[in-house]
C-alpha positions as a Markdown table, in Angstrom:
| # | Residue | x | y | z |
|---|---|---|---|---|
| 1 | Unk | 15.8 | 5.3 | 31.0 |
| 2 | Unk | 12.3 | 6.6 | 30.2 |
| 3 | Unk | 9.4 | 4.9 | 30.7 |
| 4 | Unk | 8.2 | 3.3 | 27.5 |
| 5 | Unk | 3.9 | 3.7 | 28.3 |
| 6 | Unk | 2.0 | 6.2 | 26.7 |
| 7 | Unk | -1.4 | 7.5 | 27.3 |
| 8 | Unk | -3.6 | 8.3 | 24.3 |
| 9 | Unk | -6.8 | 10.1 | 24.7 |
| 10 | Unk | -9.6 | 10.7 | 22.4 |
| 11 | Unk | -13.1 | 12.2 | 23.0 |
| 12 | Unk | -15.7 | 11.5 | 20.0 |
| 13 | Unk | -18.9 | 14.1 | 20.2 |
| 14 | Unk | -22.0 | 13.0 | 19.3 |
| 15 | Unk | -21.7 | 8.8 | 19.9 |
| 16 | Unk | -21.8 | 6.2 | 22.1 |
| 17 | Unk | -22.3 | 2.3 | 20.8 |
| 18 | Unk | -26.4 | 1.4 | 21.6 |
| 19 | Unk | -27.2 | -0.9 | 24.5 |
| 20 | Unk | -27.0 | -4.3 | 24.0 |
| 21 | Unk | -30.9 | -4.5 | 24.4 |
| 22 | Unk | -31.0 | -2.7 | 20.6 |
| 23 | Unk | -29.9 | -5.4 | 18.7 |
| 24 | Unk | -29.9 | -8.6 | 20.9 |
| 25 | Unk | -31.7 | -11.4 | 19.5 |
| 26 | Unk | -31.8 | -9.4 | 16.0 |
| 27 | Unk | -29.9 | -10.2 | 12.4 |
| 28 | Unk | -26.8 | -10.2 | 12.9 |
| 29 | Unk | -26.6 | -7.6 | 10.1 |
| 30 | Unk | -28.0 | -4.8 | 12.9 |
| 31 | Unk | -24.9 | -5.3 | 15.2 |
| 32 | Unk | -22.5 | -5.1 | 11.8 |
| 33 | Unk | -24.1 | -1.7 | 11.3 |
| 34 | Unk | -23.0 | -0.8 | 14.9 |
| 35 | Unk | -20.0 | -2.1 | 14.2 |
| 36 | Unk | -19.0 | 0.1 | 10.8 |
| 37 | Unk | -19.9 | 3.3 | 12.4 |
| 38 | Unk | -17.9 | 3.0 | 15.7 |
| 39 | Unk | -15.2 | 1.9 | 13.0 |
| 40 | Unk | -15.7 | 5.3 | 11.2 |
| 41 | Unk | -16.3 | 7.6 | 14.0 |
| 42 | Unk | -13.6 | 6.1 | 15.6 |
| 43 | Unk | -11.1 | 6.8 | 12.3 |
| 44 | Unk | -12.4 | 9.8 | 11.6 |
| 45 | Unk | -12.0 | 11.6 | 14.8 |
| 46 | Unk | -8.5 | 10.0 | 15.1 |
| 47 | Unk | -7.7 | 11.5 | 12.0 |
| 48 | Unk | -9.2 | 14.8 | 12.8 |
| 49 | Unk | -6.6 | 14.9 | 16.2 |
| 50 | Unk | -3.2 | 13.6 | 14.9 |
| 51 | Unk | -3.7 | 10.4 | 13.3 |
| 52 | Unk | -4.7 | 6.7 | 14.4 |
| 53 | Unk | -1.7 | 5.6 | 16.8 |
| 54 | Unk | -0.5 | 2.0 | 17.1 |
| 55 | Unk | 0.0 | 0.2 | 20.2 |
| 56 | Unk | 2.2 | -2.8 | 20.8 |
| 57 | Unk | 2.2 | -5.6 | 23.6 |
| 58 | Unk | -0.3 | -5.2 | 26.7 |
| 59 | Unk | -2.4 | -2.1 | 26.9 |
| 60 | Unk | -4.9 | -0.6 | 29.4 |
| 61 | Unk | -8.3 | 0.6 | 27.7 |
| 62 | Unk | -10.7 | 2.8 | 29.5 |
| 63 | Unk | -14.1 | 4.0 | 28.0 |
| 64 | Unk | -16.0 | 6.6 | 29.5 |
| 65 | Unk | -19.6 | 7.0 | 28.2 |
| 66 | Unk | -21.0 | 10.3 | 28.2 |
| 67 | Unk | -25.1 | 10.9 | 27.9 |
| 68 | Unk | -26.4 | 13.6 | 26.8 |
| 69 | Unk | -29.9 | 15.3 | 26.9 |
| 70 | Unk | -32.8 | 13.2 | 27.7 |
| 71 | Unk | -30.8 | 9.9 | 28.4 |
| 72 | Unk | -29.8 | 7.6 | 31.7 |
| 73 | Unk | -26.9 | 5.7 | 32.5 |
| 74 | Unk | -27.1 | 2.2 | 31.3 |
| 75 | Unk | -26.6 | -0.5 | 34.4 |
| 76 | Unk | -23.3 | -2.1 | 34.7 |
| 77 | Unk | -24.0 | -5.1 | 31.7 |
| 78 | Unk | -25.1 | -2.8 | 29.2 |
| 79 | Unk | -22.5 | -0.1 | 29.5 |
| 80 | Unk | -19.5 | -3.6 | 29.1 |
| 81 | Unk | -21.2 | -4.5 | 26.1 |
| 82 | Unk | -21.7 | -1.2 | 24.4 |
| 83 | Unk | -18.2 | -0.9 | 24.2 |
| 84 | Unk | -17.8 | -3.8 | 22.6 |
| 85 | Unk | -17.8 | -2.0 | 19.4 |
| 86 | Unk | -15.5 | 0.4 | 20.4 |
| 87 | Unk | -12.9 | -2.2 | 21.2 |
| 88 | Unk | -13.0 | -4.1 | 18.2 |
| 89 | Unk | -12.7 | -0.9 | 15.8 |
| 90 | Unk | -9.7 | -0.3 | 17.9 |
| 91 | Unk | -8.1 | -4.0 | 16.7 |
| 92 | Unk | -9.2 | -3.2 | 13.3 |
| 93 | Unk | -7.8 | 0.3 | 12.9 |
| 94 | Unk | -4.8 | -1.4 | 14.4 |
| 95 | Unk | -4.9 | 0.5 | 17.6 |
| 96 | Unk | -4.5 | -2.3 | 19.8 |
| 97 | Unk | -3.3 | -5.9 | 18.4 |
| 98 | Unk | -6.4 | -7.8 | 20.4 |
| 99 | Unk | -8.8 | -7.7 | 22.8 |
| 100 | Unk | -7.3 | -11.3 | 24.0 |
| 101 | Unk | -6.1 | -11.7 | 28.0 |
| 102 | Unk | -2.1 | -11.1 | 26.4 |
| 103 | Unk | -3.3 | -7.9 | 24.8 |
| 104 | Unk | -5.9 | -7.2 | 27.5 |
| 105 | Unk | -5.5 | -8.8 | 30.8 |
| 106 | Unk | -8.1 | -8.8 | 33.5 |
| 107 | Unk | -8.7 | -5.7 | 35.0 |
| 108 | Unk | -7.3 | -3.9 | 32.2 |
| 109 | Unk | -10.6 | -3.0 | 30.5 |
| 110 | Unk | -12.6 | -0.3 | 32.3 |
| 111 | Unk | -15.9 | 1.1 | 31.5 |
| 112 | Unk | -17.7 | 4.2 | 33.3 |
| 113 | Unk | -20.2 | 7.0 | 32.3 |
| 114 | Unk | -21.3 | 9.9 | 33.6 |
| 115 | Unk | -23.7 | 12.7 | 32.9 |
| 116 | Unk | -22.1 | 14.8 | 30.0 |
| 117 | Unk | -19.9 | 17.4 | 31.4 |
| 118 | Unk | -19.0 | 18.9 | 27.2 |
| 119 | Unk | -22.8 | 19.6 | 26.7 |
| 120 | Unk | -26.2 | 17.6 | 25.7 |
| 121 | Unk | -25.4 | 15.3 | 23.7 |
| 122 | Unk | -23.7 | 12.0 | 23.3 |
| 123 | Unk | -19.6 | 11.4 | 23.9 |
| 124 | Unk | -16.9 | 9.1 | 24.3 |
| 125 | Unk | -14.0 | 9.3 | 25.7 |
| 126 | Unk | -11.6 | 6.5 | 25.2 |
| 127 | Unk | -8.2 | 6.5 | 27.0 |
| 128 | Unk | -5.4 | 3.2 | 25.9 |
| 129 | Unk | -2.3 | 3.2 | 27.9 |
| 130 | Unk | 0.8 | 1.4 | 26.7 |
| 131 | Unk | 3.8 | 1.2 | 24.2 |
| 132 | Unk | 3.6 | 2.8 | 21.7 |
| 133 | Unk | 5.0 | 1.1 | 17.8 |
């Protein structure tokens, strides 16, 4: 019988989610903004490479930030939570069912970064393992 995981991969140019430090302690309204255009990044670039897939049961997750021209690497807290964003459009494109430990036990959540290898500017590469709908 074949295995039943899938690996999805998606690289969106030009974005990466802000550090945390942008909007803590701010209107809440500021992290909704972040929140709407990972959403629509996120759907659009689906769209522009097949369509937005849906994953059922437990999934793996891994998001790789990519800087770009005249940026650093964010330390270790600040790269988990600017994903954050990215996770939840993936729930609410229906991606993934949840980000709770069912949907995504420990471990199963990874976050790296690196220097750009696609050019200067700003990527994301998000990679969900699992079984496919």
């Amino acid at each position: 019988m074949p295995d039943p995981t899938h690996r999805w991969t998606l690289l969106i140019r030009d974005y990466f989610p802000p550090s945390p430090n942008v909007h803590i302690r701010k209107h809440w309204h500021v992290y909704f903004g972040i929140r709407v255009r990972a959403r629509a990044r996120l759907h659009i670039t689906c769209l522009a490479n097949g369509g937005v897939p849906t994953f059922t049961g437990p999934v793996k997750v891994k998001i790789v930030r990519h800087w770009g021209k005249g940026k650093r690497a964010f330390d270790h807290e600040n790269l988990v939570g600017s994903g954050k964003p990215l996770v939840d459009a993936m729930i609410e494109l229906g991606i993934i069912e949840g980000d709770s430990p069912k949907i995504l036990p420990k471990g199963n959540l990874d976050h790296e970064q690196q220097r750009n290898p696609y050019g200067d500017d700003d990527a994301t590469y998000i990679q969900v393992e699992g079984t496919l709908a």
